[in-house]
N, C-alpha and C positions, 0 to 999 in steps of 0.2 A: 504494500500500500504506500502509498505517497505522502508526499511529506505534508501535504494539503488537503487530507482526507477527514475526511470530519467523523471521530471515533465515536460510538456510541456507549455510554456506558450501560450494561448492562449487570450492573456489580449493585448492594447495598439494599435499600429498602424499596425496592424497582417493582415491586408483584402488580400486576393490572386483574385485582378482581370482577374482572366484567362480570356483568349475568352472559348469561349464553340463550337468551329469549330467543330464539332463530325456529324460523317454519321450515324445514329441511324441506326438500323434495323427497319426493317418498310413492313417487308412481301412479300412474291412471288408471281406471278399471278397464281402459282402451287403448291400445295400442297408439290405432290413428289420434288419437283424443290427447296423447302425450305433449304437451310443448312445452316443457320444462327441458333447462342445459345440458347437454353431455355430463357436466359438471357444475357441481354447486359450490361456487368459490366462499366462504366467509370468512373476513377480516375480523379476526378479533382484535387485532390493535395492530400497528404500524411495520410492526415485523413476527405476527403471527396468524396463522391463514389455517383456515382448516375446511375440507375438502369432501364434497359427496357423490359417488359415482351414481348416476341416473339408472336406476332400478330398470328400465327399457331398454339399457345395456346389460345390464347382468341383474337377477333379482338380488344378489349378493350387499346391492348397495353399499361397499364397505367407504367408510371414512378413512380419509390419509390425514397428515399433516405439515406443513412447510414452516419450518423455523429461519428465520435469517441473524445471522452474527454478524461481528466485523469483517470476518473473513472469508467466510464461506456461508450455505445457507446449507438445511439437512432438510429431504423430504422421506418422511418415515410413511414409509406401503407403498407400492403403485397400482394397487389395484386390480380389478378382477378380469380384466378384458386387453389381450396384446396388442391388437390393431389399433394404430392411431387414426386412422379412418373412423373407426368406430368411438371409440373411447383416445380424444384426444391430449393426453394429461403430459407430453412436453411442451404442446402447445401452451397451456393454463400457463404450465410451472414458468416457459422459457418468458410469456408475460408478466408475468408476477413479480420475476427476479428483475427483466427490464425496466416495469414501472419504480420498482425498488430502490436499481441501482438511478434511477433517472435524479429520485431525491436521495440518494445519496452516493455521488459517486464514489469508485474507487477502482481500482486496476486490477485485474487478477484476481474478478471473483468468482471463488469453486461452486463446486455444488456437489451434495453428499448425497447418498441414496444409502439409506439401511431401512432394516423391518422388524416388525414384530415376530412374524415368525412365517416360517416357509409353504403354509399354504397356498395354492393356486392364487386365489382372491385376494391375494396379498402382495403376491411377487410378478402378476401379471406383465403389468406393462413397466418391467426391467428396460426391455427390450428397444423400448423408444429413448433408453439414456446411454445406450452403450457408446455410440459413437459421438455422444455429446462434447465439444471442450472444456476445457476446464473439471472436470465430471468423475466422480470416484462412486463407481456402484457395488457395493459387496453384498455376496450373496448370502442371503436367510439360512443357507444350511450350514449347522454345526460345525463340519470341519475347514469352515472361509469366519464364519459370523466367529464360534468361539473362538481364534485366535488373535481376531481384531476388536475384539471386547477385554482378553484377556481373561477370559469363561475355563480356557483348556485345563488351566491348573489351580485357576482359584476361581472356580466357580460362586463363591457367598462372596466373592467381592463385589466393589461397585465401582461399575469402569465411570472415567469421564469422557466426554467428545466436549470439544471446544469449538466452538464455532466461531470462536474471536469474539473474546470475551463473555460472550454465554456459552456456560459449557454448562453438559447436559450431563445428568445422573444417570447412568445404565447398569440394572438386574436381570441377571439369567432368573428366569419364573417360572419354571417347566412346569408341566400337569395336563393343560392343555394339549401340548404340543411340547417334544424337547427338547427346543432351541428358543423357546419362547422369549422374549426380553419386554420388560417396561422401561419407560424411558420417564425420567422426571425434569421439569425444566423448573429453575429454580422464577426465571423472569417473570410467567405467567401464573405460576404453582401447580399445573398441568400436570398430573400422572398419568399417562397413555398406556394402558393395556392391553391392548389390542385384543385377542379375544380369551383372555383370562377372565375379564370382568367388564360387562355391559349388559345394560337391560335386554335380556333373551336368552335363549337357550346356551347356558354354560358348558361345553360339551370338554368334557372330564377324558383326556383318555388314561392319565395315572392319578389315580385318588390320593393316594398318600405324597406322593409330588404336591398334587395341586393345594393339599392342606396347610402343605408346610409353605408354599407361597405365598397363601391367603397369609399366613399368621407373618412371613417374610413381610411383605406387605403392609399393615395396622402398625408395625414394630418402625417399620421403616416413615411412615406418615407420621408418627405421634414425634417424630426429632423434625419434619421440617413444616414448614407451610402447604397444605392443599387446597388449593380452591375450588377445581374440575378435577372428577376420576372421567376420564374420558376411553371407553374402545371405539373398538372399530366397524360397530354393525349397532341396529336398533329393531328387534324383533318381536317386543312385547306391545301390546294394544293399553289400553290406558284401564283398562278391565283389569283388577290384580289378580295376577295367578294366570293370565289367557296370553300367549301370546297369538300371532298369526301364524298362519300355515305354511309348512316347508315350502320353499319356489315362490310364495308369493308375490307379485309383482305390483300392490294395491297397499297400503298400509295407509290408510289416511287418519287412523286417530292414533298418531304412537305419541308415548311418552318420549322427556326429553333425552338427547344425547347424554346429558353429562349427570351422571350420580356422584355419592361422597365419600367421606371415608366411614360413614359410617352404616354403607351399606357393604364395606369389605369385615366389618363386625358384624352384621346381618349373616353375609355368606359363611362367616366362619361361625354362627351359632347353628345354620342351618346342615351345617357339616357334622357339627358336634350332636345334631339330635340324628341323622346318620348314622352314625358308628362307624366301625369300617368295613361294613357293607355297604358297598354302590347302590346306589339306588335315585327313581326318577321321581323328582318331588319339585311340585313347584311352589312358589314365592312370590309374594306382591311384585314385584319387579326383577326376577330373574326363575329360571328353572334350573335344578342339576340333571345333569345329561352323562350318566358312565356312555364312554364310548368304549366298547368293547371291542 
């Protein structure tokens, strides 16, 4: 960066507790009848954006997120759909970063790509960043993600990503999935879960992993600030206990994106009347789901 670049600080008592009032898009009962965006961009503040893939592309509708630092910006997920014909999301991002760097110049800036975790609807559209400049993509699976988290040998650690001067908290969170990672940012107080924890079906594939995440989790929230528990999908209807139907492409009364921390006490009570037998129960705003 240049000698004339104007630093942002992103250090000290900086937290933007916004509300998160936002009408996601969330799909037509008609196809034809759809004219909601490939993408659903929301600014949550100046240099943070959060992201929804139009349910008419994938019913997956997952959430991503673009963070911007000094340095570099990090977009965590790319979502469920590879074609950028269909699902255009270097377009959005390679906008996003332009309007960004417009108000704030500076020379040389990257752009990161990691993930939650290595499911399809996750890791989709890698593929529209590989050849990007500037652009470091690393892949969701264990033996690329754990070596650049620092997961291989100390897994209960908590790596940082710096993006120039925000730098980001990262936990290995298996249960779900086991490469799972959350990511904490201290600027907004964003914990992003991707799909450990979000209103719908919590699909378990290791129970006693996921337990001990949940409890990694509350341990790790009660030392910093949280504002938003935020994943990556929204599957439950505003009806407690009901979500919608696998594939749906129609959800028009969903509850909101962003839950707290004291619905990752919630999960963890709801685990303790469990036992350790798996089993499928559901929850005013979340169900457990063993995946077997």
């Amino acid at each position: 960066m240049g000698a004339r670049t104007c630093l942002i600080d992103f250090t000290g008592e900086a937290l933007s507790p916004h509300g998160l009032d936002v009408r996601w898009i969330h799909g037509s009962p008609s196809a034809k009848h759809n004219t909601d965006p490939d993408i659903q961009v929301h600014a949550y503040d100046e240099h943070t954006f959060v992201l929804r893939q139009n349910m008419a592309i994938d019913y997956e509708a997952p959430f991503l997120f673009l963070f911007f630092g000094n340095a570099r910006a990090v977009l965590i997920d790319t979502g469920a759909t590879a074609s950028s014909e269909f699902f255009p999301l270097r377009r959005a991002v390679d906008e996003l970063i332009d309007s960004w760097l417009a108000r704030h110049p500076r020379h040389g800036y990257q752009l990161l790509v990691l993930h939650t975790h290595p499911h399809g609807d996750h890791i989709a559209g890698d593929g529209q960043f590989t050849d990007r400049p500037d652009t470091t993509v690393v892949s969701a699976e264990p033996a690329t993600a754990w070596p650049y988290f620092g997961f291989t040998d100390h897994p209960e650690a908590v790596a940082q990503i710096d993006l120039g001067g925000r730098v980001l908290e990262c936990l290995a969170t298996p249960g779900h999935h086991e490469a799972a990672v959350t990511f904490y940012d201290p600027w907004t107080g964003f914990l992003l879960t991707g799909d450990t924890v979000y209103p719908g079906r919590l699909s378990i594939k290791d129970w006693q992993a996921f337990s001990r995440t949940i409890d990694r989790l509350i341990d790790f929230c009660d030392r910093r600030t949280v504002t938003h528990v935020l994943g990556c999908h929204i599957e439950m209807t505003r009806k407690p206990g009901v979500d919608y139907p696998i594939r749906a492409v129609y959800q028009p009364d969903e509850p909101p994106l962003q839950m707290t921390t004291g619905h990752l006490r919630d999960i963890r009570e709801a685990l303790r009347q469990a036992g350790d037998q798996p089993s499928h129960r559901a929850f005013p705003l979340f169900i457990l789901c063993p995946d077997a």
